[in-house]
N, C-alpha and C positions, 0 to 999 in steps of 0.2 A: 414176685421177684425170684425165686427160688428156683420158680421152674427158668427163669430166664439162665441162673445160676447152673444149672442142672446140663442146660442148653448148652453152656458156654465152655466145663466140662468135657462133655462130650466130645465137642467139638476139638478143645485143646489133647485129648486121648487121640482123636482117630489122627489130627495134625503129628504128635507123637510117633503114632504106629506107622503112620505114611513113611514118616521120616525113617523111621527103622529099617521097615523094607524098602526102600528108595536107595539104601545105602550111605544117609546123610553121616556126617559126622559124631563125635559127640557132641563135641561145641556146639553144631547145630541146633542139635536135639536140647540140649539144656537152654539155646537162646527161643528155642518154642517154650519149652517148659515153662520158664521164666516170664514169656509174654503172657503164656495159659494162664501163671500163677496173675500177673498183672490184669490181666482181665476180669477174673474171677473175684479178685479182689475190689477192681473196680464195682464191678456187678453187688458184692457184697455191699456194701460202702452204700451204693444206690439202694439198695432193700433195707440197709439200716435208716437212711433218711425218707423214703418213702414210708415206714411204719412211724417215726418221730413225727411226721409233716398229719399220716391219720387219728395219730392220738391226738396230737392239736387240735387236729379239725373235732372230733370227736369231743373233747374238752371244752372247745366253743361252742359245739353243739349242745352240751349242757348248762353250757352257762346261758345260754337265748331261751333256752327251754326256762331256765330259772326266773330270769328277767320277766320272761312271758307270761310267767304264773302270777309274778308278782304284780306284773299292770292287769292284770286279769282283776285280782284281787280289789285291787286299789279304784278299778273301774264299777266293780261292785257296790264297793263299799261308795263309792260317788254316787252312783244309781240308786241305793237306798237313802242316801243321805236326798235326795234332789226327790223322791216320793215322800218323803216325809214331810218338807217341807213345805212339798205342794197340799197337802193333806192340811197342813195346817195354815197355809192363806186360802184354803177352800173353807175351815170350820172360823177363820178369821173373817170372812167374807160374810158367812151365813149371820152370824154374832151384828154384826153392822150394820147390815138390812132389816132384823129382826129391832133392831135399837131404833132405826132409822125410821121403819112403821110406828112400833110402839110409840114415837115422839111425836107421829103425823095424827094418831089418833087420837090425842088429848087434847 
């Protein structure tokens, strides 16, 4: 936005200097000046709300990042929980057949 700023500027200057050597008035010249300053301002105004609209974005983007770590996390921690306890209806299995011979063979 700054350069748009820079742009706009410029532009409101050589409007100025047209005007000077054109022979315009004062009035004139202070009703460019004034639009120039209108402009510029505008211009500024948009460069203030387009950095507020990127910290946002920016802002959100850490909070997803945040979020993200966190199901990351919690997805882990489900995936160990869910090997363990396969592990143990596996040595809960082996325990039952091993009971279930032993009782076949007597």
């Amino acid at each position: 936005m700054n350069k748009k700023l820079q742009k706009t500027l410029a532009v409101a200057a050589m409007v100025a200097a047209l005007g000077i050597s054109s022979g315009c008035s004062n009035s004139e010249i202070r009703a460019l000046a004034e639009e120039a300053k209108a402009t510029a301002d505008r211009a500024a105004a948009d460069a203030g709300a387009a950095k507020a609209a990127a910290d946002a974005a920016a802002a959100s983007a850490d909070e997803a990042k945040r979020m993200s770590s966190n199901a990351q996390s919690t997805a882990n921690r489900a995936a160990q929980a869910a090997s363990e306890a396969q592990s143990c209806c596996a040595a809960n299995t082996d325990r039952i057949e091993r009971m279930f011979r032993s009782s076949m063979s007597k």
